[in-house]
N, C-alpha and C positions, 0 to 999 in steps of 0.2 A: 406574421410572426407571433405576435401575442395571442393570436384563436391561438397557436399549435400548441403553443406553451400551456396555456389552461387545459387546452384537452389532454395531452403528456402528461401536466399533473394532476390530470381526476383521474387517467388510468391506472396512475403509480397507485392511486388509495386503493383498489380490489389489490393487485397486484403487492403491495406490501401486508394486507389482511391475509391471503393465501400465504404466502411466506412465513406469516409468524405462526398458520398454525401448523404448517409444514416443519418449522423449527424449533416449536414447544414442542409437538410429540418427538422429534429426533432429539433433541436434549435430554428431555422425561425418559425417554426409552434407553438411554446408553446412561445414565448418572442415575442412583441411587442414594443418598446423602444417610440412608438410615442401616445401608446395607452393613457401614462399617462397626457402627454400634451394635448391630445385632448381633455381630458376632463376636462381640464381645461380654464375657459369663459374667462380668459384674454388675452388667445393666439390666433389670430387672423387667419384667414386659408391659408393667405400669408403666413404669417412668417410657420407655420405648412407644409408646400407646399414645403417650402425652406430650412428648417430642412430637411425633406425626400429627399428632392433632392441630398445635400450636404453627407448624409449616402448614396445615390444609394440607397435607396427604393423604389424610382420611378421606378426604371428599372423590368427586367422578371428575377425572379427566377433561370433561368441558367445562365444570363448575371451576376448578384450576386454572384452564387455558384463558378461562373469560375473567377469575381474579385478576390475574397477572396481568393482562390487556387493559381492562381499564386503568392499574395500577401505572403502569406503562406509560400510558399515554397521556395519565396526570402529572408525567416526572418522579412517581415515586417507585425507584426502584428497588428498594428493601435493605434488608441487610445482608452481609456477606457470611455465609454458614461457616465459615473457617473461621477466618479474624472475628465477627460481630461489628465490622466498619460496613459504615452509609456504603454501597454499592456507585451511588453516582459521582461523589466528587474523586474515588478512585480510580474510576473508566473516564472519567472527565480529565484526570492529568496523565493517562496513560495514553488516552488518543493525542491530547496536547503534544506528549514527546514524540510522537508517532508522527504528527504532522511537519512537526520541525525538522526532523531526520528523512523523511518521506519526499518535503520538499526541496530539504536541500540536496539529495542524492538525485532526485528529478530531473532540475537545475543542469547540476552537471552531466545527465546521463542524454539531455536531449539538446543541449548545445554542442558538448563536443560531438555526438551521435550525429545530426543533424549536418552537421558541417563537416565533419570526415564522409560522410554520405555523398554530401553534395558536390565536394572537389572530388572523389574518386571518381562520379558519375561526369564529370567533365574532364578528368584527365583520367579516360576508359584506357585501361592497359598499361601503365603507366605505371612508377617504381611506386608512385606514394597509392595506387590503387591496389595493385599486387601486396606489396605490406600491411595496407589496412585490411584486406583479405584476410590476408595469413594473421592476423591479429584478431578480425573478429571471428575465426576460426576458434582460435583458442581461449578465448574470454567468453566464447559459448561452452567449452570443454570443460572449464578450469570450475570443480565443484566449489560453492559458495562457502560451504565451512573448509573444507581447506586455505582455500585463499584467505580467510580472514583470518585463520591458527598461523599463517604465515608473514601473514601483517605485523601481525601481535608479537611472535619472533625477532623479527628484521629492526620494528620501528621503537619496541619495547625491551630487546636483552642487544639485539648485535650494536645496534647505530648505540648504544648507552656505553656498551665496554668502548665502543672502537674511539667515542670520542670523552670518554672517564666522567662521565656525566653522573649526576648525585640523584638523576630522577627519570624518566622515561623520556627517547626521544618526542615519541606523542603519547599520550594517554592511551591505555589496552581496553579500559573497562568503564562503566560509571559515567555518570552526568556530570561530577567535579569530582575536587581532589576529598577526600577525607576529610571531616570537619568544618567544610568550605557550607556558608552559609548566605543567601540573597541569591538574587539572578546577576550574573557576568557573562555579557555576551562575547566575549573573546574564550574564557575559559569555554563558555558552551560550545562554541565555535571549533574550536580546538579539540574535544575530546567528540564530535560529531566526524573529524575527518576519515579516521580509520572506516567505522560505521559503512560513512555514504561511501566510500572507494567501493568496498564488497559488493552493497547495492547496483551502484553504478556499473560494472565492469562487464555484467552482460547485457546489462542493458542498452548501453554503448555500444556494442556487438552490434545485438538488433537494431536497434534505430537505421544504425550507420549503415544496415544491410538494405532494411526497408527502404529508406531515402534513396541508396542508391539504386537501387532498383525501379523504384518511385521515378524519379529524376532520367533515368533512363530512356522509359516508356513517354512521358512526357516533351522530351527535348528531339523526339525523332517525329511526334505528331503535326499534324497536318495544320494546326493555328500556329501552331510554331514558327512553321514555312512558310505559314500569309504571313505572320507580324514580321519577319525578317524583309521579306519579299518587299514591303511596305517604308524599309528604311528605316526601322526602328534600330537604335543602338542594340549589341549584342549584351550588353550589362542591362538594360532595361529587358529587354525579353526575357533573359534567365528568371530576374527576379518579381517582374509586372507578371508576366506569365507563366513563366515553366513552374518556379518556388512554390507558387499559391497553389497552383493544381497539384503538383506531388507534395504538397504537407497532407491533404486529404486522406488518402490508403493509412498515413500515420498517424491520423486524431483519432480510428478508430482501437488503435491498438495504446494509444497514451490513455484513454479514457479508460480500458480495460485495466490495466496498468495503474493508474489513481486510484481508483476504486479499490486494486487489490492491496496497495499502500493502505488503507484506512485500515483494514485489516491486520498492518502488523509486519514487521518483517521477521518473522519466525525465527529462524534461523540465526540471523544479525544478530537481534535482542538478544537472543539467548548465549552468545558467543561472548560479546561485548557483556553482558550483562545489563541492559539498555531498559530502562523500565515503560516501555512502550506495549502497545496495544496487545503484539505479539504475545510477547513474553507474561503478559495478565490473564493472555486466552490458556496457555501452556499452565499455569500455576492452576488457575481457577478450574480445568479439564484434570488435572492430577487431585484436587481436593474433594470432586466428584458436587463442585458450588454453582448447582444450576443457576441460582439467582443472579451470578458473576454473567455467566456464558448467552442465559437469553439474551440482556442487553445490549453485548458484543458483538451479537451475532446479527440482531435486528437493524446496528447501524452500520454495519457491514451491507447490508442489502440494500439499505436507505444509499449509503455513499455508490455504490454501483448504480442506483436506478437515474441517481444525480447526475454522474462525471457520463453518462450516458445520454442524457439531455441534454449537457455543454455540448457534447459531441456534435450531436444531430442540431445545435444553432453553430458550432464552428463550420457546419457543412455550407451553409447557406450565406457565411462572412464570407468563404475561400472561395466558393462560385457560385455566382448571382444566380446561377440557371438551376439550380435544385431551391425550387417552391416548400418551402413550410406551409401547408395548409391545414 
């Protein structure tokens, strides 16, 4: 287990070097930061000259890509071209909220996922399997910014008239209330619920499809039929055997899944107004603030090569018979 792990991660180091310069030249090449000054008649081609000078944009595209990279990998990520804020303690509380809202929609997306899975695969054809159907039918359907403009509706104007309320059933937007200063983890807690539901509600879907699918294929297998055959209780088989083997098909899709959470819930953030990873990448791409987007992007690749690691050692927890070598 530990050889596989050290060789896993001497491969990530080529494998994240090739990324970054596969992701400086796609950044460089689509942002401009001096495009917007240029076209503007007040700025004179001195000063314009000496702007590019002071960013190295004057320099060759390698001499750039290998600034940045040692910069990089010293922790120093620069400044932000828009605001003139440090770049890292920015992306540093953006992923922070990223992960708190990431995890907690998780949480609920692969517990209740999991276990609506797991009874429908045991009660095949059945009212509560056919309903979980027709339900992860429709929470695959149901587009993500709709469903959350309809949250925001229902839990923010209708539940406020219906019950003469002086403030929102739940919170629609924002990390707290206005003026609200310190961490409170109830308040936090509370304006996260809307959030995670959006997140959650296809994710729920999937799981619950995978699993039961998973759970399926599993409970009709041939160890199945020895350990029953052997007098094992049927609650220990499900869970000694059948559980363990079908989580597998679904640590490869949660690992995917984690990873693209570091990333950002796009959409969410930008609904909710959520100052997460997402919603940084969205500002920093409309400012044309490549210095913002390198950093966002490299730990996006980092978090994928990781939650991909856990994965391939979760393989080898859930059955003993696949070798890490």
């Amino acid at each position: 287990m530990t050889r596989f792990v050290i060789k896993r991660l001497l491969w990530a180091i080529p494998i994240l070097f090739i990324a970054s310069v596969l992701v400086f030249i796609a950044v460089r090449s689509s942002t401009d930061p001096v495009a917007a000054l240029a076209r503007n008649p007040r700025v004179n081609p001195e000063a314009l000259e000496e702007y590019k000078h002071n960013l190295g944009l004057d320099r060759s595209l390698p001499v750039q890509y290998w600034t940045w990279l040692t910069d990089f990998v010293r922790g120093d990520w620069g400044q932000s071209l828009s605001s003139r804020r440090e770049v890292a303690p920015d992306i540093q509380r953006a992923l922070a909220n990223t992960l708190i809202l990431g995890s907690f929609a998780f949480l609920i997306t692969i517990s209740v996922g999991v276990t609506v899975g797991i009874i429908s695969a045991l009660r095949q054809y059945s009212k509560f399997d056919n309903l979980a159907t027709g339900a992860s039918f429709m929470g695959l359907s149901v587009p993500p910014f709709w469903f959350a403009l309809i949250l925001q509706l229902f839990f923010g104007v209708t539940l406020t008239k219906w019950f003469h309320l002086h403030e929102p059933f739940l919170p629609v937007a924002g990390l707290y209330p206005p003026g609200h200063e310190g961490f409170d983890p109830w308040l936090r807690l509370k304006f996260m619920i809307l959030p995670a539901m959006v997140v959650a509600v296809q994710g729920i879907a999937i799981y619950s499809r995978y699993m039961r699918s998973s759970m399926l294929e599993v409970m009709n297998s041939d160890y199945m039929r020895t350990a029953r055959s052997k007098g094992i209780s049927e609650k220990r088989v499900i869970v000694r055997h059948g559980f363990r083997n079908a989580l597998i098909p679904l640590v490869t899709y949660a690992a995917l899944d984690l990873g693209a959470i570091v990333g950002g819930l796009v959409i969410t953030e930008a609904i909710f107004q959520y100052p997460g990873m997402g919603r940084f990448f969205v500002n920093a791409y409309q400012n044309g603030d490549y210095t913002q987007i390198l950093p966002w992007m490299m730990i996006v690749v980092f978090s994928v090569i990781f939650f991909n690691l856990l994965a391939d050692l979760a393989y080898a927890w859930l059955d003993p018979r696949i070798r890490l070598d």
